[in-house]
C-alpha atoms as an extended CHARMM CRD file, in Angstrom:
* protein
*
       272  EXT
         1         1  UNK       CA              0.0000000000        0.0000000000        0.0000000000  PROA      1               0.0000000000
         2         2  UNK       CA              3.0550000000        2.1920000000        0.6020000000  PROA      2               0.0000000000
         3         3  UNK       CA              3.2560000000        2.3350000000       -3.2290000000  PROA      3               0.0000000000
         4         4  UNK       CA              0.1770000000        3.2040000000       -3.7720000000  PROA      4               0.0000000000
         5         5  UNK       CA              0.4030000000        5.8400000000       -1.8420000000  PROA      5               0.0000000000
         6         6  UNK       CA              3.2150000000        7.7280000000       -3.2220000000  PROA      6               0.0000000000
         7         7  UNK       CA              2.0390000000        6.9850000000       -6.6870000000  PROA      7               0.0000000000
         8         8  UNK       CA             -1.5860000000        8.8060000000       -5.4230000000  PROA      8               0.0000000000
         9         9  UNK       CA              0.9430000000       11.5100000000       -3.8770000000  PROA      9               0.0000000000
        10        10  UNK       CA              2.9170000000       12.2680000000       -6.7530000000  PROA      10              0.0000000000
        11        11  UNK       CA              0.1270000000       12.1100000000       -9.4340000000  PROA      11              0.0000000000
        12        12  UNK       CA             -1.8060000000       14.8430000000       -7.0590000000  PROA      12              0.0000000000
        13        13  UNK       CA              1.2170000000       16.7990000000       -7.3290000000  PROA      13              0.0000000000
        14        14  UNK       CA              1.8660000000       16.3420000000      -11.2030000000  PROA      14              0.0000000000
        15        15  UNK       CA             -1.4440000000       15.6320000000      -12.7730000000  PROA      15              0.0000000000
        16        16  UNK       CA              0.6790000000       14.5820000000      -16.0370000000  PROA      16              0.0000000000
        17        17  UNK       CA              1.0610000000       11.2290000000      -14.7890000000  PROA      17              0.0000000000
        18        18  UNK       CA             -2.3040000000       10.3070000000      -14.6140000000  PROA      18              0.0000000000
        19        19  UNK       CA             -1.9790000000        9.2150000000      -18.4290000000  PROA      19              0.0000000000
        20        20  UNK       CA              0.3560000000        6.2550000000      -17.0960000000  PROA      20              0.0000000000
        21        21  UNK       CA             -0.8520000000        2.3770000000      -16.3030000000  PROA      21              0.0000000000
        22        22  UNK       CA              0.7690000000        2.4320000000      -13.1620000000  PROA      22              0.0000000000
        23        23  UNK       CA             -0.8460000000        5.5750000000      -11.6830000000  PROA      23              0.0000000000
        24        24  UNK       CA             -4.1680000000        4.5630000000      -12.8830000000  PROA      24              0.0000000000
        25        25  UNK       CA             -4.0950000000        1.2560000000      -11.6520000000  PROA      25              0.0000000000
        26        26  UNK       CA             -3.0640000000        2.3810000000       -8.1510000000  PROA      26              0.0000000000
        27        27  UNK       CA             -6.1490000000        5.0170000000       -8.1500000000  PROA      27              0.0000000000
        28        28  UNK       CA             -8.5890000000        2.2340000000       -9.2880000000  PROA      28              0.0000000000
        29        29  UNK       CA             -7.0100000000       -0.3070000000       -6.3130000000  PROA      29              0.0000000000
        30        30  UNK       CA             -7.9220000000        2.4230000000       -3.8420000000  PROA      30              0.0000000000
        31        31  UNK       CA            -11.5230000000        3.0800000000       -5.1710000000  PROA      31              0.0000000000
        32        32  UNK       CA            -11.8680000000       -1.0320000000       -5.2120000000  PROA      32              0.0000000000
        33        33  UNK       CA            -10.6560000000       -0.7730000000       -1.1050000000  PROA      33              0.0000000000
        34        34  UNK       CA            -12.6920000000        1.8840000000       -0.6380000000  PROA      34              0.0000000000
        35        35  UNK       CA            -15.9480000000       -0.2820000000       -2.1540000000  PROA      35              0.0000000000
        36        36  UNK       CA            -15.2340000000       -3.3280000000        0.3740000000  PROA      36              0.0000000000
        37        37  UNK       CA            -14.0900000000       -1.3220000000        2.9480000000  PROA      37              0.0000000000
        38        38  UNK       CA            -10.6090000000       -2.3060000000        3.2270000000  PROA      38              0.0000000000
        39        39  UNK       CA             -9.7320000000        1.3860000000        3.1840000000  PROA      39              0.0000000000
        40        40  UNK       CA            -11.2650000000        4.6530000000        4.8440000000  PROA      40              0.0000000000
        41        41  UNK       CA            -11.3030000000        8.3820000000        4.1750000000  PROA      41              0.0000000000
        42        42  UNK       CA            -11.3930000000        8.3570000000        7.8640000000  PROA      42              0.0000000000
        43        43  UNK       CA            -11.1610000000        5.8730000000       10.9080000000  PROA      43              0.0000000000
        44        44  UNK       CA            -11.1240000000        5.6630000000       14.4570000000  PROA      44              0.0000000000
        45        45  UNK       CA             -7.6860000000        5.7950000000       16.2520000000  PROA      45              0.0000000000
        46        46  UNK       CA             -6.9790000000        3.7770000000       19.6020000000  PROA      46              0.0000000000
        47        47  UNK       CA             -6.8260000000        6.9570000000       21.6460000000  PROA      47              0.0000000000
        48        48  UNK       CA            -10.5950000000        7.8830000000       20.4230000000  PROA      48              0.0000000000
        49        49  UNK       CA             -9.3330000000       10.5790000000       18.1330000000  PROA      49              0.0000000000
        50        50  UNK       CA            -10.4700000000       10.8860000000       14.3340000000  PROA      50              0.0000000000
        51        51  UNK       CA             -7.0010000000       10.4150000000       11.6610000000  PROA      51              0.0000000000
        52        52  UNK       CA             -8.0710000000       11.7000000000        7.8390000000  PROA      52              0.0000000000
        53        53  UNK       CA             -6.3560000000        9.8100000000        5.4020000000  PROA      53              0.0000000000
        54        54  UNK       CA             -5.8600000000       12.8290000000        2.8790000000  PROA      54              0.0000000000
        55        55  UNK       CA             -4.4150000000       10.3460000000        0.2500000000  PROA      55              0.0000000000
        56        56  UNK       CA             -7.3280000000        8.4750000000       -0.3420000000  PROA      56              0.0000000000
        57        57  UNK       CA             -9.1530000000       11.5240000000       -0.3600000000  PROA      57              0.0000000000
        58        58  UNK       CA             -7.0100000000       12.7470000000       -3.3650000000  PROA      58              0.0000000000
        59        59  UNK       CA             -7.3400000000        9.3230000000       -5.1640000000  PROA      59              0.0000000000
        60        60  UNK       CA            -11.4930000000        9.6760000000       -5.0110000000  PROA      60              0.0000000000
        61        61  UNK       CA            -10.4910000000       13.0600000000       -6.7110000000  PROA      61              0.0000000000
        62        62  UNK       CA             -7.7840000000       12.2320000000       -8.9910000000  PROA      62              0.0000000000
        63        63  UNK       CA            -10.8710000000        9.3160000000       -9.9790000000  PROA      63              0.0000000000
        64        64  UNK       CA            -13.1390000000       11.2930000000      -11.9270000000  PROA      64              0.0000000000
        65        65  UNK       CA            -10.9490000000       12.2020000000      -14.9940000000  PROA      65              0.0000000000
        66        66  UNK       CA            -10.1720000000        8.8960000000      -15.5590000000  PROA      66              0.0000000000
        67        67  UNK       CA            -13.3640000000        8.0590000000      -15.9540000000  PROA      67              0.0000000000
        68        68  UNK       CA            -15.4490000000        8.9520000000      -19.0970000000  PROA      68              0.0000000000
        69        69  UNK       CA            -19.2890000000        9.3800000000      -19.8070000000  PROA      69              0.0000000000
        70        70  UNK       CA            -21.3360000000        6.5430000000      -20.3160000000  PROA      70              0.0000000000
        71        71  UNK       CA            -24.8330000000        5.4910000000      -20.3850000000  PROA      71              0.0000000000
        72        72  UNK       CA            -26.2100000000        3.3440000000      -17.8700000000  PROA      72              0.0000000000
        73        73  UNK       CA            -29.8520000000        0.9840000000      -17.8520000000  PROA      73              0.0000000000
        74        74  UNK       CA            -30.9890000000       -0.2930000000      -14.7460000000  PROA      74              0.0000000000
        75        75  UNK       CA            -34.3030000000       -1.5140000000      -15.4690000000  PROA      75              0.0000000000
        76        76  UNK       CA            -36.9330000000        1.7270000000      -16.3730000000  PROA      76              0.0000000000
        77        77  UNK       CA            -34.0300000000        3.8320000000      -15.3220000000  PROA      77              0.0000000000
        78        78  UNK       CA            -31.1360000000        5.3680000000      -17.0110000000  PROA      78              0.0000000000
        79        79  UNK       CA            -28.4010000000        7.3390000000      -16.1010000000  PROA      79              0.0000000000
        80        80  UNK       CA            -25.5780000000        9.0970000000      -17.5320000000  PROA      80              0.0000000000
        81        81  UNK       CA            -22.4190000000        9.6360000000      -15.8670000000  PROA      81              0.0000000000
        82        82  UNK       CA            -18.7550000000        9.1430000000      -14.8480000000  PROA      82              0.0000000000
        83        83  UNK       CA            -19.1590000000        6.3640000000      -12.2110000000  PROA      83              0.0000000000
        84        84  UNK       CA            -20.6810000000        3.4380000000      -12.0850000000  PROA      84              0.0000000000
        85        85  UNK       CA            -23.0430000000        1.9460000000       -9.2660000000  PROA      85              0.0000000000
        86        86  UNK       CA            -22.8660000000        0.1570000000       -6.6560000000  PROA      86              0.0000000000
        87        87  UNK       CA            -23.7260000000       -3.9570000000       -7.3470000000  PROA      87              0.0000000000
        88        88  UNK       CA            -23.8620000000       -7.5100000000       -5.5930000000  PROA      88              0.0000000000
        89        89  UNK       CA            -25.9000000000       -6.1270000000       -2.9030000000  PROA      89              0.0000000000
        90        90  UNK       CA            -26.9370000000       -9.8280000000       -1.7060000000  PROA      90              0.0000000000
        91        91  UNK       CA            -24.0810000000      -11.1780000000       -1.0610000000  PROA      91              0.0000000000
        92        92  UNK       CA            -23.0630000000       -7.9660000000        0.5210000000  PROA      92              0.0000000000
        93        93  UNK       CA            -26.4620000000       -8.8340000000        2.6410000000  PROA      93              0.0000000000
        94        94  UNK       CA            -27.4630000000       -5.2240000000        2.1550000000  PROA      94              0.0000000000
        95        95  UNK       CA            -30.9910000000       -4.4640000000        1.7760000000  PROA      95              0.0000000000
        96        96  UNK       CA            -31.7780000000       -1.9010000000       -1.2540000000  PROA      96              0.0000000000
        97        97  UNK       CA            -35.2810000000       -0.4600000000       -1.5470000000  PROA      97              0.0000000000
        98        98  UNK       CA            -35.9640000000        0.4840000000       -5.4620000000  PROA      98              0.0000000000
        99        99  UNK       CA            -34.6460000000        3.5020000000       -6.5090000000  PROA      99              0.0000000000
       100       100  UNK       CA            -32.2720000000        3.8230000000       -3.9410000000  PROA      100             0.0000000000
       101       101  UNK       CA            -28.9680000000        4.2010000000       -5.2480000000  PROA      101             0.0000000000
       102       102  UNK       CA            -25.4160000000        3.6160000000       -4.1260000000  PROA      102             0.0000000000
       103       103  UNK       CA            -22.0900000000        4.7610000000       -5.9280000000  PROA      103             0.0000000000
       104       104  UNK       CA            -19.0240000000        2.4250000000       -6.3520000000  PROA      104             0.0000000000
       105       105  UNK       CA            -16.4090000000        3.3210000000       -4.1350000000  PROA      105             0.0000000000
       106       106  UNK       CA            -18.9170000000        3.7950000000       -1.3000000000  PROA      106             0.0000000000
       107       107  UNK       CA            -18.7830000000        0.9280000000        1.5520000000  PROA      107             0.0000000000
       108       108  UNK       CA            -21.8040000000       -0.7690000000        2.7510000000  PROA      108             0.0000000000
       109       109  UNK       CA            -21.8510000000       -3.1690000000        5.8920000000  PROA      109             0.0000000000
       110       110  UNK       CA            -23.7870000000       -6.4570000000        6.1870000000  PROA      110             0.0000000000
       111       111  UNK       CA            -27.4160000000       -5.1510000000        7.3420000000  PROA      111             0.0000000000
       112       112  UNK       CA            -27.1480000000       -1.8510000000        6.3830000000  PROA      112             0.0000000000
       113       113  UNK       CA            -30.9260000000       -1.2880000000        4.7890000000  PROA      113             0.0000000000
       114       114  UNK       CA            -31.3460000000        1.7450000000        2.0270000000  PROA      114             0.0000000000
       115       115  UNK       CA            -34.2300000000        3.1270000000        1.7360000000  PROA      115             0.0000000000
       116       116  UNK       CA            -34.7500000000        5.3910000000       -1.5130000000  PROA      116             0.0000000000
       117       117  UNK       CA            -31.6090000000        7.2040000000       -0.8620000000  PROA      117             0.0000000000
       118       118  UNK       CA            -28.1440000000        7.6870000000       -2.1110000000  PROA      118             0.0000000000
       119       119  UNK       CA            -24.7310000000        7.1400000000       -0.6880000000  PROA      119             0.0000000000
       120       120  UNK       CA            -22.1420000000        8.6470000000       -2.1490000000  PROA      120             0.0000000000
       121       121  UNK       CA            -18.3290000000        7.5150000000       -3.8700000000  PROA      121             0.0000000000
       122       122  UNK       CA            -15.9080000000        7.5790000000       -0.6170000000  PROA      122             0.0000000000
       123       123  UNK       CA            -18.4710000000        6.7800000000        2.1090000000  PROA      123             0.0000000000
       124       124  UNK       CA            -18.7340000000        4.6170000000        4.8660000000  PROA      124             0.0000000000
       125       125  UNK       CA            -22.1830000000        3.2070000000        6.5070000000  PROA      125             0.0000000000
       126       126  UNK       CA            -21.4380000000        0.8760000000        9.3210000000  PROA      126             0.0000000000
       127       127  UNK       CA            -23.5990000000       -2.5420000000       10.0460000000  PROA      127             0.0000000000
       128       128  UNK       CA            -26.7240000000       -2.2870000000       10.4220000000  PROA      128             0.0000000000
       129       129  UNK       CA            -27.0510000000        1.3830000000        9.8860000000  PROA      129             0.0000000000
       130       130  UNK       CA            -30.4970000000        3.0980000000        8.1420000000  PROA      130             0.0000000000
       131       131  UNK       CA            -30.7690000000        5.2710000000        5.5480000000  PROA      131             0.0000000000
       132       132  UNK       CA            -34.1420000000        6.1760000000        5.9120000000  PROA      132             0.0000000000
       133       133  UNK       CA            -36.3520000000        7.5620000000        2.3410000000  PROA      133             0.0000000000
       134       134  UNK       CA            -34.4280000000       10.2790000000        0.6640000000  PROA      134             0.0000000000
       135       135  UNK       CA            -31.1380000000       10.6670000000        3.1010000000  PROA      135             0.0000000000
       136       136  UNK       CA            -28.4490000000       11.9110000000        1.5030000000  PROA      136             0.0000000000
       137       137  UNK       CA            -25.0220000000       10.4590000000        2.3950000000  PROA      137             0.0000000000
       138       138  UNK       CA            -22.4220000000       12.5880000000        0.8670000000  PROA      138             0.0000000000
       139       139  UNK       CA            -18.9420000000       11.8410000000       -0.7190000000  PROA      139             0.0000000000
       140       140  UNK       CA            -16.6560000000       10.1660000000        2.0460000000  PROA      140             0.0000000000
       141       141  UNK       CA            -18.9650000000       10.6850000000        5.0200000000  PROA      141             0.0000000000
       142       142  UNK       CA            -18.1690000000        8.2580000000        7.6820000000  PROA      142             0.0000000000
       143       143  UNK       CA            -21.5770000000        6.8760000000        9.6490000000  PROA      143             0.0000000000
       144       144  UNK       CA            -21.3860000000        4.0580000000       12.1440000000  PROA      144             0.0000000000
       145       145  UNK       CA            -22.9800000000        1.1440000000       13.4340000000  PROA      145             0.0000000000
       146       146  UNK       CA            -26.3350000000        0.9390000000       13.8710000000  PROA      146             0.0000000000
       147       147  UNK       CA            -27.5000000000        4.5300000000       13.0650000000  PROA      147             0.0000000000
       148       148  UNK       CA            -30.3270000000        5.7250000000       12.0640000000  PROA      148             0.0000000000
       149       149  UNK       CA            -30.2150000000        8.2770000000        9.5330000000  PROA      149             0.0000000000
       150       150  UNK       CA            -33.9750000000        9.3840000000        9.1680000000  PROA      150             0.0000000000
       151       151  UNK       CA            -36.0970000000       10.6380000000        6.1720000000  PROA      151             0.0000000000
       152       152  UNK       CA            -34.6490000000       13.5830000000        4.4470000000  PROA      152             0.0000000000
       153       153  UNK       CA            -31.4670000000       13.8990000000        6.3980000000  PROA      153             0.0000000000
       154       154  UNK       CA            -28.5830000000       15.2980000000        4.4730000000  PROA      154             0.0000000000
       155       155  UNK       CA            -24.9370000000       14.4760000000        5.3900000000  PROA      155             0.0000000000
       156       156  UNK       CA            -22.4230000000       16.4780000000        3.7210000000  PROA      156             0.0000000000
       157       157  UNK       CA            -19.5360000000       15.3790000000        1.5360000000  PROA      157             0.0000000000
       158       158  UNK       CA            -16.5960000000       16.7790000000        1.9570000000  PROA      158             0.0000000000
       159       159  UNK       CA            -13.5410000000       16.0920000000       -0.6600000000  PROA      159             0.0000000000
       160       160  UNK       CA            -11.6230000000       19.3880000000       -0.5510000000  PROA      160             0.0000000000
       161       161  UNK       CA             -9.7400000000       20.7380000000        0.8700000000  PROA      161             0.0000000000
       162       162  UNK       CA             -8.2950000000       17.4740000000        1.0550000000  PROA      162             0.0000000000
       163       163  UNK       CA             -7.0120000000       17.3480000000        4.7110000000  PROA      163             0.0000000000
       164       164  UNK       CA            -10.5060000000       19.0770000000        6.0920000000  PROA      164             0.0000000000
       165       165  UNK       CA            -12.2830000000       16.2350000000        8.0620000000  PROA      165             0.0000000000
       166       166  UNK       CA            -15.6090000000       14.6980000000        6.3880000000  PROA      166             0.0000000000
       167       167  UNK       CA            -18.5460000000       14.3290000000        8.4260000000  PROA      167             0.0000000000
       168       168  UNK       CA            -18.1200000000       11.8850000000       11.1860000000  PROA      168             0.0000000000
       169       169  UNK       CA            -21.6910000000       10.0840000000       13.0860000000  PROA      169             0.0000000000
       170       170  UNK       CA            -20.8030000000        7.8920000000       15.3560000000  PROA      170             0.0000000000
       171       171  UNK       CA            -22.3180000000        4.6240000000       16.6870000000  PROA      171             0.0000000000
       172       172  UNK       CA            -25.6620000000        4.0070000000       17.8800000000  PROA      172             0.0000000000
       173       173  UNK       CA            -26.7090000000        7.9280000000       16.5560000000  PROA      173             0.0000000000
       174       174  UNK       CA            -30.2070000000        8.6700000000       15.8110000000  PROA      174             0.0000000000
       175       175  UNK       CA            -30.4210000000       11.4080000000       13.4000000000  PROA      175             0.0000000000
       176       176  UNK       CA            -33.9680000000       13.1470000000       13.1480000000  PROA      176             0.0000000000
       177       177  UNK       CA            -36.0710000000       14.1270000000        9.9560000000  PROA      177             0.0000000000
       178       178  UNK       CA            -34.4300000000       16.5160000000        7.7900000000  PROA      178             0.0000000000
       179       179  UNK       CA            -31.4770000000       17.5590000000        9.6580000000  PROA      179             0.0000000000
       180       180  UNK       CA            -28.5920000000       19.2330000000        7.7350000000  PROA      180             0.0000000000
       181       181  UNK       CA            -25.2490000000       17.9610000000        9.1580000000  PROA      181             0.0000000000
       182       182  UNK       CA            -22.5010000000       19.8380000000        7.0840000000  PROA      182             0.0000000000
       183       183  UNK       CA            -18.8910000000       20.9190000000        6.6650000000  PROA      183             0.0000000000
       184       184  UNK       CA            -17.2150000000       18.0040000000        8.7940000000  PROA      184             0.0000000000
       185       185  UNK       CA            -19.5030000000       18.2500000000       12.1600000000  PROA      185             0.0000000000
       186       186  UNK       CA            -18.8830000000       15.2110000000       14.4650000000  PROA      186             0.0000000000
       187       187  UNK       CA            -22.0930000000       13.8120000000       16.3770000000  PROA      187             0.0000000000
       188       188  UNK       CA            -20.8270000000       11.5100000000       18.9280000000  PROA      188             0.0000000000
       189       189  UNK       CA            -21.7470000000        7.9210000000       19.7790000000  PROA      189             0.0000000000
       190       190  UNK       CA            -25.6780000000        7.4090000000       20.7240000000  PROA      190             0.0000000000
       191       191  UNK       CA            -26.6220000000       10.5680000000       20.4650000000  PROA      191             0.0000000000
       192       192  UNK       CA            -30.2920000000       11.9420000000       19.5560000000  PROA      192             0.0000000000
       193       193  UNK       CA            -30.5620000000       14.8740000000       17.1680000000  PROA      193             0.0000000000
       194       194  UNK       CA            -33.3840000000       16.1870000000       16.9100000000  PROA      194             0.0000000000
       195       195  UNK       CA            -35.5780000000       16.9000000000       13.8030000000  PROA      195             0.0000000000
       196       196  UNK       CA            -34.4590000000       20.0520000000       11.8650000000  PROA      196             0.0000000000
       197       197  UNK       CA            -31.4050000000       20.4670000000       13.0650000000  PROA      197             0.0000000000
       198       198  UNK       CA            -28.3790000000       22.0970000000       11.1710000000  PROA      198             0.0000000000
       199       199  UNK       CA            -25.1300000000       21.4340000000       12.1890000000  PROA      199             0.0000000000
       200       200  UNK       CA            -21.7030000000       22.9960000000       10.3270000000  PROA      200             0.0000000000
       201       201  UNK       CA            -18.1720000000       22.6730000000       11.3230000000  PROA      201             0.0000000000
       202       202  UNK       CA            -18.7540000000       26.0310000000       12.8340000000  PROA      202             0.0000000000
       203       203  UNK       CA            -21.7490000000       25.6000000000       14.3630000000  PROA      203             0.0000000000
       204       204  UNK       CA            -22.4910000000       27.0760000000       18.2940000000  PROA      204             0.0000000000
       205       205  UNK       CA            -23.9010000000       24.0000000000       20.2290000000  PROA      205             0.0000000000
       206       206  UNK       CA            -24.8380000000       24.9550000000       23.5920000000  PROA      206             0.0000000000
       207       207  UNK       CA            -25.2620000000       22.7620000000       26.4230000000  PROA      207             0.0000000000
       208       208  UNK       CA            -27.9470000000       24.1790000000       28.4720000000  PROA      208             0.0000000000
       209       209  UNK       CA            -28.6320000000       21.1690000000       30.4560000000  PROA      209             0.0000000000
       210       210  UNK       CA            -26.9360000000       22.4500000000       33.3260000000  PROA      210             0.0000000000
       211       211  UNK       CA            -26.5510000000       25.4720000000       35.4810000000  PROA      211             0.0000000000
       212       212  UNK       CA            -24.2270000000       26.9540000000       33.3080000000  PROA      212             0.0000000000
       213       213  UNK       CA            -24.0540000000       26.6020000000       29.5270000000  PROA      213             0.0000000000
       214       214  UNK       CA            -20.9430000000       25.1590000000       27.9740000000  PROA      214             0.0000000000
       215       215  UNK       CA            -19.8370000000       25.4480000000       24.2150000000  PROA      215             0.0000000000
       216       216  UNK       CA            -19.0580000000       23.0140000000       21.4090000000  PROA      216             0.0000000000
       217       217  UNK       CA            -18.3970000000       24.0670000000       17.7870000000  PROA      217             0.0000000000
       218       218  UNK       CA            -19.2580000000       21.5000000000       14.9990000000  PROA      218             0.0000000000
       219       219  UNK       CA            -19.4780000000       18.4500000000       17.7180000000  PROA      219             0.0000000000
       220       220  UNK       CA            -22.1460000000       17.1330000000       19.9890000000  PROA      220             0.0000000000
       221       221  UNK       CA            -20.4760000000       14.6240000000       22.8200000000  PROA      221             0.0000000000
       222       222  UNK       CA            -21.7040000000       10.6920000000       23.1740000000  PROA      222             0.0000000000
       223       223  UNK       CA            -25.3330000000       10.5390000000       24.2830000000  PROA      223             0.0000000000
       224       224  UNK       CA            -26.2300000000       14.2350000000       23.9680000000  PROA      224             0.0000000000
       225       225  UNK       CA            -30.0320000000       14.8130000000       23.0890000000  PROA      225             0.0000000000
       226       226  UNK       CA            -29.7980000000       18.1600000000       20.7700000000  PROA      226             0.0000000000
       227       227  UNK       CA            -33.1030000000       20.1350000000       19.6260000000  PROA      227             0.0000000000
       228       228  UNK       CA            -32.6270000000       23.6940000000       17.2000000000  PROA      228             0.0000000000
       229       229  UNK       CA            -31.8920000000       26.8480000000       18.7520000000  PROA      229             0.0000000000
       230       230  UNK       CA            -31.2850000000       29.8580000000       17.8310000000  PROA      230             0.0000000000
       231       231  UNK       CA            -29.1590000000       33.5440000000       19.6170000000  PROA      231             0.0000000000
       232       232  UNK       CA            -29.8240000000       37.0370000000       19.2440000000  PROA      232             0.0000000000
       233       233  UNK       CA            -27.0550000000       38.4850000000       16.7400000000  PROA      233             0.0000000000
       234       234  UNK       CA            -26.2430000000       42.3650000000       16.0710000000  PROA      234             0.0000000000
       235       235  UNK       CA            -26.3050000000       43.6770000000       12.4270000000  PROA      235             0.0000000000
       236       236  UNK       CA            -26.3520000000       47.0990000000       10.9570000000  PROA      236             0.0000000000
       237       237  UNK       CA            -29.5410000000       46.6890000000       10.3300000000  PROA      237             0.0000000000
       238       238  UNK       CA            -30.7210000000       45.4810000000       14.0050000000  PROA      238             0.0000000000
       239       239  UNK       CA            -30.7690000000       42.5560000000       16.0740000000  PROA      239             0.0000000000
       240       240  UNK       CA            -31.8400000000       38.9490000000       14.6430000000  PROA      240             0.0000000000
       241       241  UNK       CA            -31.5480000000       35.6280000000       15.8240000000  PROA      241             0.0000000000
       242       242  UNK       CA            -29.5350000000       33.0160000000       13.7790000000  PROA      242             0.0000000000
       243       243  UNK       CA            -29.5380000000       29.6120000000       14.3320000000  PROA      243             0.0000000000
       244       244  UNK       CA            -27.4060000000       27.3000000000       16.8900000000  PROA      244             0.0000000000
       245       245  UNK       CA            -27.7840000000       24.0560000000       18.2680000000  PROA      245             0.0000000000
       246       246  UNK       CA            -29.2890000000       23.2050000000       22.2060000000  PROA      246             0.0000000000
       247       247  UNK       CA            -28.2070000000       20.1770000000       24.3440000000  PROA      247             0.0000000000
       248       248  UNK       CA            -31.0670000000       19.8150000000       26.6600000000  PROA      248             0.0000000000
       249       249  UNK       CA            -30.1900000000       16.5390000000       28.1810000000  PROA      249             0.0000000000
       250       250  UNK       CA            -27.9540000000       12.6310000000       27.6140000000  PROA      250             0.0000000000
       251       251  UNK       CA            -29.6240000000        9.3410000000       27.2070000000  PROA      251             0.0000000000
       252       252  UNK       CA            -29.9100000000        7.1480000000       29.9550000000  PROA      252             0.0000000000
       253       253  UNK       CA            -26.9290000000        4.6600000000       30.7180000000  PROA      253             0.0000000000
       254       254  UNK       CA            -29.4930000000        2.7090000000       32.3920000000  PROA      254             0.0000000000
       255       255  UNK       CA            -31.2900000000        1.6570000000       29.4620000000  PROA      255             0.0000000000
       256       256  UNK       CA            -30.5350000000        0.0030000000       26.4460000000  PROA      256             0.0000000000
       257       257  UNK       CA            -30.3270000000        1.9970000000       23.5910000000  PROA      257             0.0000000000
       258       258  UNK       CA            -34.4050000000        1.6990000000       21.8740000000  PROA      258             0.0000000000
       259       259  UNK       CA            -35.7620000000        2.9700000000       25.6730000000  PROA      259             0.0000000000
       260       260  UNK       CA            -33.2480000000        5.2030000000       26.0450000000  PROA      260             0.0000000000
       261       261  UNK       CA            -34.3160000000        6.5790000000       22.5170000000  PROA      261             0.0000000000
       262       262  UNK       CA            -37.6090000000        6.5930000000       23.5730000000  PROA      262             0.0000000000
       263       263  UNK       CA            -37.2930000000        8.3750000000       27.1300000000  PROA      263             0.0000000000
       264       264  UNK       CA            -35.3510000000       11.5570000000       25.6250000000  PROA      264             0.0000000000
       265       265  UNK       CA            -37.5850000000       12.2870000000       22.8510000000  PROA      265             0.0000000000
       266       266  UNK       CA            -40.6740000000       11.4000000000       25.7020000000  PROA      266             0.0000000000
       267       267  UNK       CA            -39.3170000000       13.5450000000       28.7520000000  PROA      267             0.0000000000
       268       268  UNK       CA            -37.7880000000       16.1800000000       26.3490000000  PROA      268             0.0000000000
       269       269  UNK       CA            -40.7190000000       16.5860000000       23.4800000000  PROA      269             0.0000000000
       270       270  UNK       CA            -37.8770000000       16.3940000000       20.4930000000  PROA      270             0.0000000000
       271       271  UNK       CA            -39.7010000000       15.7850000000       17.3390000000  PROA      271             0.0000000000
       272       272  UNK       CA            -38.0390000000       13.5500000000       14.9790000000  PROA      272             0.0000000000
């Protein structure tokens, strides 16, 4: 892999050699990794950090000019493009609701169920994760295990600039209706976000669950239960409120994980 990677490296650098065998072939290896999940954008580390792997980010990108147009059938549909979709999903043992669709180069776990959606070249959806009807999973997100990613959500990609982290949701999340999670936010394990929310890397999350608020930008910790918000903000032309995200409480450690779902949206009224 070593080679690989300096032959990703050096045609980033000079785009010249990406009319040579050798380059090509070691950009087409990494897309094929990158499909089974031998290989992510982004992965866990043993001290619970996030490490971006920039390289493979530049061979999703150094991908597309390789590739050229074609025409695509699949059944009533057609499609016209660069890339071509995502197949075999039975002996993946991924469930794929018609039209949902799935680009190659984008990992899918066994019992990972896709509703109509679309998952993007570069992402990663962890075992037995939903994508719920018309969720949006963009290029090189990385979702967990056992998410659920509900109707109309819309996960970012994020492919440049190439050492910016994509967005990260972590194990056990529920992600409500129609959220907007953007620009590399990280939502961490189990946590409930509720419907509507919009989350960039920027983003002011508040925790007002306590007697004091404390302030996160672009991340919500493990467990967090997080509702819209919005603060008062000065312009020249007065004051007006613009939105931010509220913590108003964690998920139970006593329960297991569908309760404790249940009990914060119940004692905290967050719609999802």
């Amino acid at each position: 892999m070593n080679d690989i990677h300096a032959l990703i490296e050096a045609a980033w650098t000079d785009r010249s050699l990406l009319q040579q065998a050798d380059t090509q072939e070691a950009i087409r290896t990494v897309i094929d990794h990158l499909d089974r999940g031998q290989l992510r954008v982004a992965e866990p580390t043993e001290e619970g950090r996030w490490q971006v792997n920039d390289w493979v980010k530049k061979a999703v990108i150094l991908y597309f000019p390789l590739q050229q147009m074609e025409t695509m059938e699949v059944g009533p549909f057609e499609f016209h493009d660069k890339m071509k979709l995502k197949t075999n999903y039975a002996q993946q043992k991924v469930r794929v609701v018609p039209p949902a669709v799935a680009r190659y180069g984008a990992f899918l776990a066994p019992g990972v169920i896709m509703m109509p959606s679309y998952v993007n070249i570069g992402a990663y959806v962890g075992e037995g994760t939903m994508v719920d009807t018309w969720a949006t999973v963009g290029s090189c997100a990385q979702v967990g295990s056992h998410v659920h990613l509900s109707g109309g959500v819309g996960l970012g990609g994020v492919l440049e600039p190439v050492q910016a982290s994509p967005v990260i949701i972590e194990d056990g999340a529920f992600i409500g209706s129609r959220c907007i999670l953007v620009e590399g936010c990280h939502i961490g394990k189990e946590a409930v976000v509720g419907a509507g929310v919009t989350i960039t890397g920027s983003t002011r999350i508040i925790d007002v669950s306590g007697s004091e608020p404390k302030e996160y930008r672009g991340y919500v910790p493990p467990r967090s239960v997080v509702i819209p918000g919005t603060l008062p903000k000065q312009f020249p032309a007065g004051e007006y409120h613009v939105p931010c995200a509220l913590i108003i409480g964690q998920r139970k450690p006593s329960t297991d994980l569908k309760t404790s779902l249940n009990d914060a949206l119940r004692e905290h009224d967050v719609a999802v």
